[in-house]
N, CA, C and O of each residue as an XYZ file, in Angstrom:
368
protein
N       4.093     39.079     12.315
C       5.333     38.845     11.605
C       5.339     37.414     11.081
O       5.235     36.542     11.944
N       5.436     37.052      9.894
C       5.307     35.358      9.039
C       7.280     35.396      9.478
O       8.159     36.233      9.684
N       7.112     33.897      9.423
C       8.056     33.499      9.556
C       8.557     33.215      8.309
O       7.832     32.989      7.339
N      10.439     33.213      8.266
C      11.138     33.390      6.806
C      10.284     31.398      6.359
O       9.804     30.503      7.055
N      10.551     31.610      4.745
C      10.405     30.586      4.085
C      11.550     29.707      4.382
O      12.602     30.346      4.418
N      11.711     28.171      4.654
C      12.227     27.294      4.649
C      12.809     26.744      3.620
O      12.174     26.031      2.843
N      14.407     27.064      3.441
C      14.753     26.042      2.037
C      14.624     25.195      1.960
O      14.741     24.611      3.037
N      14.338     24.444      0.953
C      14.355     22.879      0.956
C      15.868     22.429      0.514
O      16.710     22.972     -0.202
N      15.850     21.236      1.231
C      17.206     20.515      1.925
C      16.656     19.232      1.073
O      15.612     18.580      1.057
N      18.127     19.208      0.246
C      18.007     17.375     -0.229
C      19.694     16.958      0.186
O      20.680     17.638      0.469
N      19.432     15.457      0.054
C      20.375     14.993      0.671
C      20.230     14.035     -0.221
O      19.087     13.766     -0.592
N      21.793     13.037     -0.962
C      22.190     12.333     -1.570
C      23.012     11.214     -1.097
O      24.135     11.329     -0.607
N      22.547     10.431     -1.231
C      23.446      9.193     -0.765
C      23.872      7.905     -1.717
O      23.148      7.437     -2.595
N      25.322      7.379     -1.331
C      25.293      5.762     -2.688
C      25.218      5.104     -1.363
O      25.570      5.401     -0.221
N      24.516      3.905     -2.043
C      24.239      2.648     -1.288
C      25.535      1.268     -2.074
O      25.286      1.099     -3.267
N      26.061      0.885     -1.848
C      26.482     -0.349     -2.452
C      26.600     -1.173     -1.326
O      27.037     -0.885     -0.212
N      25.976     -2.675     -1.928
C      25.345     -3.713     -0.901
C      26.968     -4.286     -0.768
O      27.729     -4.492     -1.713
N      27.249     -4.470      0.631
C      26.142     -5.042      1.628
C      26.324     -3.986      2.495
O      25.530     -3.787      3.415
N      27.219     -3.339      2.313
C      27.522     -1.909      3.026
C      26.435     -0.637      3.488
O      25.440     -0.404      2.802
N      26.663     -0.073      4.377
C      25.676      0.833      4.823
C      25.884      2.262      3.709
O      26.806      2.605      2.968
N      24.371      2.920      4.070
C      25.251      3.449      2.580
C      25.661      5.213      3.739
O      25.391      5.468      4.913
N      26.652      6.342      2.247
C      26.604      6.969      3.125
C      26.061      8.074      2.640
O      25.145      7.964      1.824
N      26.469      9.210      3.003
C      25.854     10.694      2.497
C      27.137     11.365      1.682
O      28.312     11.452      2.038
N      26.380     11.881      0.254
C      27.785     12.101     -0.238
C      27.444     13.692     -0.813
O      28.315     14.345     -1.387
N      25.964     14.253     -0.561
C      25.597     15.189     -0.541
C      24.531     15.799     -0.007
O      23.508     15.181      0.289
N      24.716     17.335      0.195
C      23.867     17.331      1.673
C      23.952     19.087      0.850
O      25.001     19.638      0.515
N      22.649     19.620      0.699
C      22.106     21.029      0.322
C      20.834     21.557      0.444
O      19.873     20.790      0.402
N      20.656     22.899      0.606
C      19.550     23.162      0.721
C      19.288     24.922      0.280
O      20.034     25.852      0.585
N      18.303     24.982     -0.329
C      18.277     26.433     -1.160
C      18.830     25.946     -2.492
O      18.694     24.727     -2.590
N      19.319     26.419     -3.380
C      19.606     26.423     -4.648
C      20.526     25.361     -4.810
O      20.784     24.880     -5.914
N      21.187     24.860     -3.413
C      22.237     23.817     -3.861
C      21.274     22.433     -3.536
O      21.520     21.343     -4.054
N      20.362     22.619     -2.775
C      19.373     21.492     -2.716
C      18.632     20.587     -3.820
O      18.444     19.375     -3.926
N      18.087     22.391     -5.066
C      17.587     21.957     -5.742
C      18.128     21.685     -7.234
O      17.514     21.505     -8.285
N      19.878     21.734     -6.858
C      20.454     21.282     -8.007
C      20.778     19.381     -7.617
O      20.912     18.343     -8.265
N      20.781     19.699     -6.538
C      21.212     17.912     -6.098
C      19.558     16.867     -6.577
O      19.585     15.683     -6.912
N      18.724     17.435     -6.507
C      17.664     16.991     -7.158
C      17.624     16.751     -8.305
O      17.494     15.678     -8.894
N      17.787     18.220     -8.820
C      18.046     17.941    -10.759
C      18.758     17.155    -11.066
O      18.274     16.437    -11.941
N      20.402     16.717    -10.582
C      21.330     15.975    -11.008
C      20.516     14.678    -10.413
O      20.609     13.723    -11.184
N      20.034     14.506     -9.682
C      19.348     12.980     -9.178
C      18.537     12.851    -10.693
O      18.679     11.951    -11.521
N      17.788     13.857    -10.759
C      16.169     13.539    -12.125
C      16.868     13.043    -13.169
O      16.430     12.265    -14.016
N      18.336     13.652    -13.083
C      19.254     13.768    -14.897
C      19.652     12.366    -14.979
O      19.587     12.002    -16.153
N      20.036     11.439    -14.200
C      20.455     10.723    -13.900
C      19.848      9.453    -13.248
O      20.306      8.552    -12.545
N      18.550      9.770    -13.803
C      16.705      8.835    -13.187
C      17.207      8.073    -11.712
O      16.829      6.982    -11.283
N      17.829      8.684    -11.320
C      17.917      8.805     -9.642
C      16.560      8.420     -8.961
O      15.859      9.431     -8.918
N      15.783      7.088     -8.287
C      14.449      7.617     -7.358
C      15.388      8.701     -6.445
O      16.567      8.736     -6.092
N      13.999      9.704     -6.235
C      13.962     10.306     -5.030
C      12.817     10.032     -4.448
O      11.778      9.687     -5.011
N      13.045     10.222     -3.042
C      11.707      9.955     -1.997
C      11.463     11.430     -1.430
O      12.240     12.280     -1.864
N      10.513     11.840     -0.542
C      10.627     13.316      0.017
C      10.058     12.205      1.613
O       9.090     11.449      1.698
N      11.071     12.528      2.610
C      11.366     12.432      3.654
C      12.112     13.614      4.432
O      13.342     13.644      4.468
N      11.210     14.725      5.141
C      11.836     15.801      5.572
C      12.691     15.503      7.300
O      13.755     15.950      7.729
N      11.942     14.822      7.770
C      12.852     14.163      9.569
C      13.747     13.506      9.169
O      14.760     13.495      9.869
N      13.740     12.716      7.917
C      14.936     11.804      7.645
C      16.077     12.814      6.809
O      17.259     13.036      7.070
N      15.457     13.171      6.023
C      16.400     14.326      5.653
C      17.494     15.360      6.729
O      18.710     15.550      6.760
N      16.353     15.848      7.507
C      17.218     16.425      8.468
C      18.387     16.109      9.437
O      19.273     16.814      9.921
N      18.041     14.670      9.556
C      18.954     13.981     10.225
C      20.513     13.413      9.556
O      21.624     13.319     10.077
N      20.005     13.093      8.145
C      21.170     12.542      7.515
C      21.789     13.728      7.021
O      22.907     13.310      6.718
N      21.764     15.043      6.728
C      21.934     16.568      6.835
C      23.588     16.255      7.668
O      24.725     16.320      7.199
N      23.052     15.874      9.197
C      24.106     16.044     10.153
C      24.929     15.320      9.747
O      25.970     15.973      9.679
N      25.171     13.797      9.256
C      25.817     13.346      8.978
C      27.347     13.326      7.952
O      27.465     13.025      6.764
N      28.134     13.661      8.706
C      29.526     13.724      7.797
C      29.289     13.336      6.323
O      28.599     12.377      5.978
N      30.060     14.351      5.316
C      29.861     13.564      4.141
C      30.890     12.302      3.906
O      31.929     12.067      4.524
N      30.293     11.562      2.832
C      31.470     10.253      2.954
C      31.372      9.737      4.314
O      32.468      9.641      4.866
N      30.276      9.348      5.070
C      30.516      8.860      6.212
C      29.127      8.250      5.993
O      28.088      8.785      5.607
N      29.471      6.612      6.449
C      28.140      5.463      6.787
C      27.201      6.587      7.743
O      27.442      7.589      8.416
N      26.020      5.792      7.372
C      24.815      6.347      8.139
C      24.769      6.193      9.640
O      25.367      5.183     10.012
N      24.344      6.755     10.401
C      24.553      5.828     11.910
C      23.445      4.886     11.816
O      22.488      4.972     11.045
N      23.747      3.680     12.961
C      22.900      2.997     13.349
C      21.153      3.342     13.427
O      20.260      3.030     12.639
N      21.121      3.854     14.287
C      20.107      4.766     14.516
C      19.377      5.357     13.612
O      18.473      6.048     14.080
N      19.491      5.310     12.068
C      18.385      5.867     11.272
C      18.778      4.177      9.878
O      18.823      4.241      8.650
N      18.920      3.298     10.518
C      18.689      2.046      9.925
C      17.438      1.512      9.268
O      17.271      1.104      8.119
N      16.571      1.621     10.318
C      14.609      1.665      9.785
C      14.617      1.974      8.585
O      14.521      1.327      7.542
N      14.849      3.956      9.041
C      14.104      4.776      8.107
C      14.945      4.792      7.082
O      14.549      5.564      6.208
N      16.142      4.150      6.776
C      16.614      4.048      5.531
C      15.932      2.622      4.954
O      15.648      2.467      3.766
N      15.705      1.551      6.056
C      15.443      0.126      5.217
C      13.915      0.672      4.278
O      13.491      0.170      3.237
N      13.404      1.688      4.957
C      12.286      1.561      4.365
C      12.242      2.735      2.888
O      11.421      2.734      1.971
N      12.913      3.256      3.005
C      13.521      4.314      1.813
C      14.046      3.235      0.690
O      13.826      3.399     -0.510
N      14.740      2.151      1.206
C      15.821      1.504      0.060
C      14.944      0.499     -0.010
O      15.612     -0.410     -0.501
N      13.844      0.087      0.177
C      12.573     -0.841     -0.051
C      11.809      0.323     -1.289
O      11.237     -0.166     -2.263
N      11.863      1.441     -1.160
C      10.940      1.927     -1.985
C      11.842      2.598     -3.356
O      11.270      3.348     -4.147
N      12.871      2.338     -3.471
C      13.953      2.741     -4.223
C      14.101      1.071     -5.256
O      14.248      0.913     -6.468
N      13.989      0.124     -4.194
C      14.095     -0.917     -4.915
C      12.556     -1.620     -5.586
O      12.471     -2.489     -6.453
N      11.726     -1.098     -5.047
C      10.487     -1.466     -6.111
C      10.051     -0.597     -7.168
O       9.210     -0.789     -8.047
N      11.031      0.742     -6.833
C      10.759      1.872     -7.860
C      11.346      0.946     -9.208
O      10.643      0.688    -10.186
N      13.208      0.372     -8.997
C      13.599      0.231    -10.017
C      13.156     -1.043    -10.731
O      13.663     -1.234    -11.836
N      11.963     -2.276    -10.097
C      11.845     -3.084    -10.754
C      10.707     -3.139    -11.792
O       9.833     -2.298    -11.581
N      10.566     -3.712    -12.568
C       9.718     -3.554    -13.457
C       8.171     -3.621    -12.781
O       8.015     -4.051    -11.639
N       7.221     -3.222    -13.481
C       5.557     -3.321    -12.794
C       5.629     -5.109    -13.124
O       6.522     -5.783    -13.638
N       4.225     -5.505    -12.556
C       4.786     -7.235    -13.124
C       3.812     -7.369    -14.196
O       2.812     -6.750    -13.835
N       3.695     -7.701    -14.934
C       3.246     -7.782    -16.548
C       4.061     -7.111    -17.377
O       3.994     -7.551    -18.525
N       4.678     -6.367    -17.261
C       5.480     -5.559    -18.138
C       6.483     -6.110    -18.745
O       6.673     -7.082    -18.014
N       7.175     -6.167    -19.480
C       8.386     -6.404    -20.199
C       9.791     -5.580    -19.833
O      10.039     -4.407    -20.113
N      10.477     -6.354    -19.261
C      11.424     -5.564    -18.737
C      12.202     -4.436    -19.948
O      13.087     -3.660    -19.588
């Protein structure tokens, strides 16, 4: 017996500094992969982090992140923030 297929789960969050950021959307199956599209429409980075995903999932919407997944966001919003800067030679 295969086991059922796994939806994929995305999760959306705003960050505004200096504040923690929070979760302001949380889907998976068809509502997952519209929260994606609206991220792409909107040149949103996305990262694919499935443990981190799952965790911020639990998290209330409209509610700061907990403590406890601080890391794995510093290191998400490190790669969000070199996504948006220019390469260096480039012209902004």
């Amino acid at each position: 017996m295969s086991e059922p297929a796994k939806r994929p789960l995305a999760v959306a969050l705003r960050y505004e500094a200096p504040h923690a950021p929070k979760v302001v959307a949380v889907g998976r199956g068809a509502l997952g992969e519209r929260i994606v599209e609206t991220a792409r429409a909107h040149g949103v980075p996305l990262e694919t982090n499935a443990p981190l995903a799952e965790a911020l999932a639990r998290v209330e919407l409209e509610t700061k992140i907990p403590v406890e997944l601080y890391e794995a966001m510093a290191v998400i919003l490190a790669f969000i923030l070199r996504a948006a800067r220019p390469a260096p030679g480039l012209a902004p």
